[in-house]
N, C-alpha and C positions, 0 to 999 in steps of 0.2 A: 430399361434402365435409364438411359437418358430422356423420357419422356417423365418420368419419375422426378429425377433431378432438374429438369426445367420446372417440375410442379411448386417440389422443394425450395427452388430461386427464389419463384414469384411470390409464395407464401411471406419470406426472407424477405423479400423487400419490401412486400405491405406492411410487415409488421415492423422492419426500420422505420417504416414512412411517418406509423404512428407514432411511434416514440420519439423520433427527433420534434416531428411538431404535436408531440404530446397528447392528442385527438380526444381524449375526455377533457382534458381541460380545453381546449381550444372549440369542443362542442357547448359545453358549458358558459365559453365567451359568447357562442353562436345566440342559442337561447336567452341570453342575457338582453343582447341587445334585440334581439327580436320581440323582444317582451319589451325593449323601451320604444321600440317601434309602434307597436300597436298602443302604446299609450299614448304617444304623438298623433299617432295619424288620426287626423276626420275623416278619411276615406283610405282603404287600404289597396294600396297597391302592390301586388302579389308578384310584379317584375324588381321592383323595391327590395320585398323582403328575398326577392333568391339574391340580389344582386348585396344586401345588407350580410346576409347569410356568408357568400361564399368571399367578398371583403372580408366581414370576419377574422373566418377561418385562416385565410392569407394572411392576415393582420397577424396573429396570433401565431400563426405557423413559424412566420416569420422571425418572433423575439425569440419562441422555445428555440430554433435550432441556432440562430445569434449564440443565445446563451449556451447553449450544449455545447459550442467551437471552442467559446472563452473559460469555460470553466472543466475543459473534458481532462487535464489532467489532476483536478479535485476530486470529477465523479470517477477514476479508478480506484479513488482510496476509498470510498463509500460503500459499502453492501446496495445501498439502495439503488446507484445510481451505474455500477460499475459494469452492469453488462447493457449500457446502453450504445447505440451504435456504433458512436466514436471511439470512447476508452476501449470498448471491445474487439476493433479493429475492421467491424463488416463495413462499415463506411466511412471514406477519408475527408480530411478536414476540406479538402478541395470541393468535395461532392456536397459536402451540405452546406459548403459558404453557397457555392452555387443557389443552390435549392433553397436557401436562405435570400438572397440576392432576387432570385425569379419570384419569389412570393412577399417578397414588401411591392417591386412592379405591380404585380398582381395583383393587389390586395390595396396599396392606395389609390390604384388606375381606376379600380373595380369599384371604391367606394364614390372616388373623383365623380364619374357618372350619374351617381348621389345627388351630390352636392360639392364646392369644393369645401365648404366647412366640415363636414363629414370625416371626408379624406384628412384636412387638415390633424385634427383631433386623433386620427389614426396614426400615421407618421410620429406624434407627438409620444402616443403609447409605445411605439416598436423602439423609438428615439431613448425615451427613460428607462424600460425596463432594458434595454441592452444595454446603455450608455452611463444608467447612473445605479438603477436598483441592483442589475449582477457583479459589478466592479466592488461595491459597499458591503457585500455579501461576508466578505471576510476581514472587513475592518471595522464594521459598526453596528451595532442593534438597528440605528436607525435607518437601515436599509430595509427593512419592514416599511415603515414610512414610506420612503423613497416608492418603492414597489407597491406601496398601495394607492398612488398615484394613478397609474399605465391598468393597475386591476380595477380600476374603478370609471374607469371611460367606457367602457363598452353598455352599459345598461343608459346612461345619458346619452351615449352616442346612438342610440336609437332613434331614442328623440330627435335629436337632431337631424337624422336622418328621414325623420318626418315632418318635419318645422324647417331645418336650415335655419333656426337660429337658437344661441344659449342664452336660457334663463333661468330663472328661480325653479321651474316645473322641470327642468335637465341636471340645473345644478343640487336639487333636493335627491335625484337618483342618483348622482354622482355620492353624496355625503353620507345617505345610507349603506351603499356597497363601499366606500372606503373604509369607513369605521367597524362595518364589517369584518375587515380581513385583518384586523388586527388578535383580536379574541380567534378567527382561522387560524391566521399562521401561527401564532403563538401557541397555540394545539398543538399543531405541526410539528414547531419547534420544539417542544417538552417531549411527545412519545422518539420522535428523530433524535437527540438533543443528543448520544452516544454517535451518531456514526455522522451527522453533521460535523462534529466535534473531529470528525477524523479528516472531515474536509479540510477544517479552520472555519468555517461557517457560524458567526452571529448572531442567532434569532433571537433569542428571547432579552426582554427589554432590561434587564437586569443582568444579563451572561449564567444566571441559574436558575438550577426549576427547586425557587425557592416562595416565601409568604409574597414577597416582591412582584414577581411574575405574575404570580395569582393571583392581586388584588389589583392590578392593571388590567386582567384581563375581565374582573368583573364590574371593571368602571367602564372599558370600553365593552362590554357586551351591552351593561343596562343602557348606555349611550346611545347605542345601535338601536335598542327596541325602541327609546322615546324619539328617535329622530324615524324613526319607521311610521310610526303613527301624527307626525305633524302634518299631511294635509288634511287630515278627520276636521283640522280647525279653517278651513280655508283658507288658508295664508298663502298656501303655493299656487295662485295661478291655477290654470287649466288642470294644474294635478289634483287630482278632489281624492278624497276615501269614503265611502262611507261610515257609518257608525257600527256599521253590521262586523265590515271587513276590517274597521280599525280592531274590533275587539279580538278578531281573530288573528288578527298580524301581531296584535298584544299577549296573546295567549301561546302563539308559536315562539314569542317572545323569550314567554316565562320559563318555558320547558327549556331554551339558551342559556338563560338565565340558572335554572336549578344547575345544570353541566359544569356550569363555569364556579358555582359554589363548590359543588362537589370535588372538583379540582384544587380549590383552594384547602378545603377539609382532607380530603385523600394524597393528594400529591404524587399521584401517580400516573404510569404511561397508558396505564390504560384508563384513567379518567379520562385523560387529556384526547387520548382518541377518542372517547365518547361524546367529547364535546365539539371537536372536528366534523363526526359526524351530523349532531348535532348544527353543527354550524350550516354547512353544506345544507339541509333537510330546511332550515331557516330560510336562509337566501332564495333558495327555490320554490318553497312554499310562496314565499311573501310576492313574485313577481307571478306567480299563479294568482294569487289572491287579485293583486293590483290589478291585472286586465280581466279577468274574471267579475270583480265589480263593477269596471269601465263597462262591462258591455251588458251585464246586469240592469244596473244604476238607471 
C-alpha cells in the first residue's frame, strides 16, 4: 500500500512539473532555438546546444509558472486551465514562486555561459511575458502583441547563441516567429473565446470572433509567409534560402493561408482550430526546412 502511494506521489509531481512549466510548449521553445542555433553556428558545438537546450527550458519554465502564480485565481474560473496545479490546490503558491525563482537562476546562469548576450535576451523574455504580456491579458487585445515579443526570442536567440551578436540574420527569425503568433493566438483565441471569456481574458483583436478578426488574421498570416521566404533574395546576411526551400516554405505557406480563409468564410471553432493546427505544423516545418537547406545547400 504504501509503496503504491509513493508511486502515485511521484507520478503527481512529474505531472505538476509539466504543467506549471508547461513542457510542450516549453519543448517547443527548446527546438526553436536549437534550430536558430544550427543556423548560427559554422561549427557546431554540441556542449552549446545541451547547454542552449536546458537554458531554454529554464527560461520558459520559468515565465509559464510566473504566470500560473499571477493568474491562478482566473485559471479556477476556466475549464481549461482550472485543474492546473495551483487553482487545484496540489501545489502552493510558495512552491512554485520557488520553483519559478530557482529556474530564471538556472536558466539565465545556464545561458550567461553562452554568451552574456544570450542570457541578456533571455531575462528580457521571462521580464515581458511575466511583467507586461500576463498583467495585459485581461485589459487589452493588445497583449497578443506584447506576448509576441518574449514568443519570438527564442528561434533568434539561437542565433545568438551561436554568433553572440544581433542582426539582420537574428532579427529576420525574430520577425517571422513574431507575426507568426498573431494568426496562432488568434486561433486560440476564437475556439477558447467562451471559457477565456470566463476568465476576463482579451485575445482576439477586435473582442469578437467576428469579419474583423478574420480578416486580421489573414493579413497577418499572408505577412508571415512573405516575410518567411525574404532570404531566397539575399538580403538577410548569412541567412540564405534557397529557391528549392523558398518554394516549399511557400507552399507550407499556402496550406496557412487556405485555414485562415476558411475561418474567415466558416467562422467557426472548429475552423479556427484547424488553423491552430495548422499554424503550429507551419512554424515547425519552416525551421525544419531552414537548417535542412543550410546543411543541404
Amino acid at each position: 500500500m504504501a509503496t503504491t502511494q509513493t508511486s502515485v506521489s511521484r507520478v503527481s509531481i512529474i505531472s505538476d512539473f509539466k504543467e506549471i512549466t508547461k513542457m510542450r510548449l516549453s519543448l517547443s521553445v527548446v527546438f526553436s532555438a536549437i534550430a536558430g542555433y544550427l543556423l548560427g553556428a559554422e561549427s557546431i558545438d554540441f556542449g552549446i546546444v545541451v547547454l542552449l537546450a536546458f537554458g531554454g527550458y529554464f527560461m520558459v519554465g520559468a515565465s509559464n509558472a510566473y504566470n500560473q502564480i499571477i493568474e491562478r485565481d482566473l485559471d479556477a474560473l476556466m475549464d481549461r486551465t482550472k485543474n492546473r496545479p495551483i487553482p487545484s490546490g496540489r501545489m502552493s503558491v510558495n512552491a512554485a514562486f520557488t520553483l519559478a525563482v530557482i529556474f530564471t537562476i538556472l536558466g539565465i546562469g545556464t545561458l550567461y555561459v553562452i554568451n552574456p548576450r544570450t542570457a541578456m535576451y533571455g531575462a528580457i523574455s521571462i521580464f515581458l511575458y511575466t511583467s507586461v504580456y500576463t498583467p495585459l491579458k485581461t485589459k487589452t487585445p493588445l497583449s497578443v502583441f506584447a506576448g509576441a515579443i518574449p514568443g519570438a526570442i527564442p528561434f533568434m536567440l539561437g542565433w545568438v547563441a551561436a554568433r553572440n551578436d544581433f542582426g539582420i540574420e537574428p532579427g529576420t527569425l525574430f520577425a517571422i516567429q513574431f507575426f507568426w503568433q498573431f494568426p496562432h493566438f488568434w486561433a486560440i483565441g476564437w475556439f477558447l473565446f467562451d471559457d477565456y471569456k470566463k476568465g476576463g481574458f482579451f485575445m482576439l483583436p477586435t473582442g469578437k470572433r467576428d469579419k474583423g478578426t478574420a480578416t486580421q488574421t489573414i493579413m497577418y498570416t499572408i505577412w508571415t509567409v512573405l516575410i518567411s521566404i525574404i532570404p531566397v533574395f539575399g538580403i538577410t546576411g548569412d541567412l540564405k534560402l534557397s529557391i528549392v526551400a523558398a518554394i516549399i516554405v511557400f507552399a507550407l505557406g499556402l496550406v496557412m493561408i487556405y485555414y485562415a480563409l476558411e475561418l474567415f468564410k466558416k467562422r467557426t471553432a472548429t475552423a479556427a482550430k484547424q488553423l491552430m493546427l495548422a499554424s503550429v505544423s507551419y512554424i515547425t516545418l519552416l525551421q525544419i526546412v531552414y537548417v535542412a537547406d543550410k546543411f543541404i545547400r
